[in-house]
N, C-alpha and C positions, 0 to 999 in steps of 0.2 A: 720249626727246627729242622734243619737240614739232617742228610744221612750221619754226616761226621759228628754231626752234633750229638743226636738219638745213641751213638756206637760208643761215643765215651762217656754221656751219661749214664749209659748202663754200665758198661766195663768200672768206673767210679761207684757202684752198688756192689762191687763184689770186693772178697779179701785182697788186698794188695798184698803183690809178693815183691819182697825188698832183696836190693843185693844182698847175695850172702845167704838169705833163707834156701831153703831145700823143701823139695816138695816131692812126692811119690806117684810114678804112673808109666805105664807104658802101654803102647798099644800095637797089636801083633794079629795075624791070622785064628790064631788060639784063643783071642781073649772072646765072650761069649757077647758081645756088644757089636762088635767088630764089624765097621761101615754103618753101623747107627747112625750116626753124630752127620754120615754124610750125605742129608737127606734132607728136605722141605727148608731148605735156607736160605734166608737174606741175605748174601757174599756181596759184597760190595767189591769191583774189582777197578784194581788203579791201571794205570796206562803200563808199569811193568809188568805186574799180572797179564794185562792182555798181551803183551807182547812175549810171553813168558808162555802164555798155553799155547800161543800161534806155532811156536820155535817143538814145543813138544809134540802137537800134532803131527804138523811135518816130519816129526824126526822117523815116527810111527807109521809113517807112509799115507795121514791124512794133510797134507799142503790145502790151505785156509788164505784167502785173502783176508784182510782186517774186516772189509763189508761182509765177505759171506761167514764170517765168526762173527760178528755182531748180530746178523740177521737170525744166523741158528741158533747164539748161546747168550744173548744179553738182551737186556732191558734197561732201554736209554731214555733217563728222567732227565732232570735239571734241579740243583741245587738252588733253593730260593736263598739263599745270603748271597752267593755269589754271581747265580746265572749261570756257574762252569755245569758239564756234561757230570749226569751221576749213573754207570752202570753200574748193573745189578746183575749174576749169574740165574741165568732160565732151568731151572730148574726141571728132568724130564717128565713126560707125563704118567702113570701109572700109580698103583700102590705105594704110600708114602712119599712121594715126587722126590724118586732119588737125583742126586749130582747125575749130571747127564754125564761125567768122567766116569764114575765108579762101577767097579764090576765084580763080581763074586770074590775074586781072588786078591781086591784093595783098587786103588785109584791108577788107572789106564795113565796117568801122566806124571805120575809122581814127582820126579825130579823136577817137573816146570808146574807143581803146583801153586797155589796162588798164597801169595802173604800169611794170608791170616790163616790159611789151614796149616802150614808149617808152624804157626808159634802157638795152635791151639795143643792144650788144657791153660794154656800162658792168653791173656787177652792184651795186647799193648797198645797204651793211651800215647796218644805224642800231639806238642802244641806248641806254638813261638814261643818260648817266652821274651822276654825282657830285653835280653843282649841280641836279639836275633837269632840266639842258639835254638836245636829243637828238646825239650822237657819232655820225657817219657816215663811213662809208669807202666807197671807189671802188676797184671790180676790172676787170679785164682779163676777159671767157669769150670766150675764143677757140676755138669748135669747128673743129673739121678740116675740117666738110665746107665752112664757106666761105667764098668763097673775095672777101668784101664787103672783108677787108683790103688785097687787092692795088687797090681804088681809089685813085685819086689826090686822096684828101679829108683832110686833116688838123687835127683838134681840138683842143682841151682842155678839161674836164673843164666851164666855164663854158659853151661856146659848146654843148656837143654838150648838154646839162640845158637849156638855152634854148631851144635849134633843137625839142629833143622837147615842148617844152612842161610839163617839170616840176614846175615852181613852187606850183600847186594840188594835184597828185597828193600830192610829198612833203610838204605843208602838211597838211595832211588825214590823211596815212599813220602820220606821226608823231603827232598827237592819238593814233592807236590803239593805238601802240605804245608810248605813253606809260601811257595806262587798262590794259593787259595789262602792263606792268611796274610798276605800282602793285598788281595785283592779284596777280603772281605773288610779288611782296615779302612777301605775307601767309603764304605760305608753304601755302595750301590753296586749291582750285579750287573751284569755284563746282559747285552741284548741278546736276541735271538740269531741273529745274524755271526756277530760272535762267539757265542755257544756255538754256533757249526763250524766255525775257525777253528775252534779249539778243540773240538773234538776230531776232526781230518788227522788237525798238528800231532794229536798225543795219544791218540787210538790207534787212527788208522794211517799206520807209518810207512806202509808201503804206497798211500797214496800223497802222502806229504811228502815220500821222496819226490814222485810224479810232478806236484804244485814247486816247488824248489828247482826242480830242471826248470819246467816249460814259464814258470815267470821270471827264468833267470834272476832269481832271488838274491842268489849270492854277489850280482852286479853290487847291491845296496848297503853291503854288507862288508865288517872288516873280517873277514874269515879267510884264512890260511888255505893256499893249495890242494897242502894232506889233506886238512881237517874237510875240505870242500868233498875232495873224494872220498874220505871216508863216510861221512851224512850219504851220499849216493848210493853206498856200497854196503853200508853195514845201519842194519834197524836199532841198535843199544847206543850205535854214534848219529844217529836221526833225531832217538827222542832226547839225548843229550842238546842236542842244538834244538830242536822243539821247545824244551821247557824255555829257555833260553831267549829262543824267536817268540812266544807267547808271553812270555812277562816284559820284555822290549815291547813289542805290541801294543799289551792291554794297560801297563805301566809307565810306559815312555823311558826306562833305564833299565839295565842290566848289566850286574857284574859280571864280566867274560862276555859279551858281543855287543858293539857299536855300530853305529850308520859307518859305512863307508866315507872317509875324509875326501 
């Protein structure tokens, strides 16, 4: 069973929260739990995530290339359905194995934190369905230890996705989880050699800019001017054209980029 698989078989064991339902929690400096939750964990992180902590680092005056933020903060498996790259956030070493982000005073990166920690006490499930569209469902993880439920804050499913700022994450999330159930529909994973394609393409974006200049990629390619410079110039218009170049690739078609006529 692959990670994605393991994450929504569990998330499917807990209360689903439906549109419309309201749920109670908040989580603050005050509350007596507070950076529990961010500790000894399985984080599975997508290609925005990582592109996402890189941009917060920097912003914070630690500038990270994608290897050396791989080398310090991840753990890179391989998903047995598809053969795509599966990281994992490395957790620090010490008491508890906290989040190597978190610090007495909450999480060092807030604003570029990673997916699932924005939409946590909410767990979300998303999968192809039928029309091609992506199916998502909303769960309840309600850990014991805390105790963020007994606030006097109450949501629903709309307001608590807005307040975290979701909208880009799962915009993005789903692209991925779209190209891995397109590929896993093939019914074979992708080789070793490919796994490291794909991980350059949609990790490590500043070195996929590099691979795109020097094998003059875009020769092969129907790709516009702007859009040429902007993949050069900007890492969220990189893995834009990454997902893109990777399912042309490992698929042979993609809607929005063609071989060059």
């Amino acid at each position: 069973m692959s990670e994605n698989d393991a994450s929504q078989a569990f998330l499917e064991s807990l209360p689903e929260v439906k549109p419309g339902e309201r749920f109670q929690f908040a989580c603050h400096p005050e509350v007596k739990c507070f950076n529990a939750c961010c500790a000894d964990l399985n984080l599975m992180l997508t290609p925005y995530d990582v592109l996402r902590l890189r941009q917060g680092l920097a912003r914070f005056g630690q500038p990270m290339s994608s290897r050396d933020f791989m080398t310090a903060h991840a753990h890179v498996g391989q998903a047995p359905d598809t053969g795509f790259p599966a990281l994992a956030l490395v957790m620090a070493e010490g008491a508890g194995k906290p989040c190597p982000f978190v610090r007495h005073d909450g999480c060092s990166v807030y604003a570029h934190r990673p997916g699932a920690c924005r939409t946590y006490p909410i767990g979300r499930a998303s999968k192809l369905g039928q029309d091609g569209g992506i199916v998502e469902q909303f769960f309840l993880v309600k850990e014991r230890h805390c105790v963020g439920f007994l606030e006097d804050r109450h949501w629903d499913l709309d307001a608590w996705l807005s307040d975290q700022g979701l909208a880009a994450y799962n915009a993005w999330n789903d692209r991925y989880v779209r190209l891995l159930a397109r590929q896993k529909k093939t019914g074979r994973a992708i080789d070793n050699r490919r796994a490291t394609m794909v991980l350059m393409a949609l990790y490590q974006l500043d070195s996929f800019q590099g691979f795109v200049k020097d094998m003059n990629l875009f020769r092969r390619l129907d790709v516009s001017e702007e859009r040429q410079a902007a993949v050069l110039a900007d890492e969220e218009a990189a893995l834009d054209f990454a997902l893109q170049w990777v399912e042309l690739v490992l698929l042979g078609d993609c809607e929005g980029l063609r071989p060059a006529p």
